[in-house]
N, C-alpha and C positions, 0 to 999 in steps of 0.2 A: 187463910181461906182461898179458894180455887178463884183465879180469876176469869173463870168460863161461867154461864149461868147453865141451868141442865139444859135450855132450848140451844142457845150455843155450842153444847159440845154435840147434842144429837146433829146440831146442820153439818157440824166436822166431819161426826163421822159417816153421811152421807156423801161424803165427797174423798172420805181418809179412812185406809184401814189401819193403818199406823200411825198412834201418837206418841211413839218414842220421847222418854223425855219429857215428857207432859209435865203440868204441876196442877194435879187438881186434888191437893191436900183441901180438909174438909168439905170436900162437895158433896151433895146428896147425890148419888147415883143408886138409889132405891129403885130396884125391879128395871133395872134399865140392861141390852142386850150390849153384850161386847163380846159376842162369841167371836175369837179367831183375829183377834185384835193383835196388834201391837204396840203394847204398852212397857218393855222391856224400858229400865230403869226410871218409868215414871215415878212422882210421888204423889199418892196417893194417903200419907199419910192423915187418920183420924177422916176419911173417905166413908160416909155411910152406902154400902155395896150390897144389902140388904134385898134377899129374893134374887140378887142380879144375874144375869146367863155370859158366866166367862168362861164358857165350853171352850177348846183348844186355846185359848186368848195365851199370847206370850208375856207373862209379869217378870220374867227375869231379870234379877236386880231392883226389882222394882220397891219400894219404901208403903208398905201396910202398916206401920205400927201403929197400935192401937182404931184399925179400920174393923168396922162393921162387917163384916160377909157373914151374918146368920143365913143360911137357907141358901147362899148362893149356891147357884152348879158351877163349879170349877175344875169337871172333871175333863182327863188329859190335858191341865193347862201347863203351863213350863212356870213354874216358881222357883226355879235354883237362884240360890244367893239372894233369896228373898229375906227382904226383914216383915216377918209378920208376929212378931215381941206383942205381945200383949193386946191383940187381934181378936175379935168374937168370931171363931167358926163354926158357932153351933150351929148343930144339922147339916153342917153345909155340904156339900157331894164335891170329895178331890176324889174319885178312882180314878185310878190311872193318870193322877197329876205330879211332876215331876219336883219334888222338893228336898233336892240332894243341895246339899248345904243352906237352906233355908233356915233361918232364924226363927222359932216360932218358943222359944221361951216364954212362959207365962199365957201363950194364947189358951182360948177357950173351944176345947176341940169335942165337948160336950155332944155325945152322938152323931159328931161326922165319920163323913164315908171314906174309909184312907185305902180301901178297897186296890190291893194292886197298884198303889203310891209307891215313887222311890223315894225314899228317905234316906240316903247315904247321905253320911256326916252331916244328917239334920240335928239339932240344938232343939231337945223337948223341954230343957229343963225346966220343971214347974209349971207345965201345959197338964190340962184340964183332959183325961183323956176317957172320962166315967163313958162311958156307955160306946165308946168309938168304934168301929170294926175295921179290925186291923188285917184281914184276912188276905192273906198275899203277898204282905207289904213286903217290900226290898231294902233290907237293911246295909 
């Protein structure tokens, strides 16, 4: 579990736009804004992200597996060498998020927007891709 509470990490980031590094495995950050953050190799692992705004936010490297981001906006965020294995991204909006070697085996990509996403040498295997729109995407 994160040892931030969610009022704690919101006074951070009032004060920090970078939490590199972080460790806020299991934390609730439901509906909570971290657009244009820096979260680059945080863990964030089994993180409810749910509705969240990580519009440009940098997660690279950063440890998703098994995190919540239904509905999140994550589009144009930097996710390279992401592990998001086994991650719910239903509905969630990545256009134009950068997921070139991203781990996303197994995730749940259930009517996300991969809209002009790069996916070089992204890891789909066994991700959930029913309804996704792939339109653009950079293989």
């Amino acid at each position: 579990m994160s040892p931030f509470t969610r009022e704690q990490l919101l006074e951070l980031l009032q004060s920090n736009t970078t939490l590199e590094g972080i460790d806020l495995s299991g934390a609730n950050l439901e509906a909570i804004n971290l657009g244009g953050v820096n979260l680059n190799h945080a863990n964030l692992w089994g993180a409810r992200l749910t509705g969240s705004h990580l519009e440009g936010a940098d997660l690279s490297g950063a440890n998703l597996h098994f995190a919540n981001l239904g509905r999140a906006d994550l589009s144009n965020a930097r996710l390279s060498e992401t592990d998001l294995s086994g991650a719910s991204l239903q509905d969630a909006n990545l256009s134009g998020a950068d997921l070139s070697n991203a781990d996303l085996r197994g995730a749940n990509l259930h009517h996300a927007n991969l809209t002009e996403a790069k996916l070089h040498h992204a890891s789909l295997r066994g991700a959930n891709l029913t309804g996704t729109s792939l339109k653009g995407v950079h293989l």
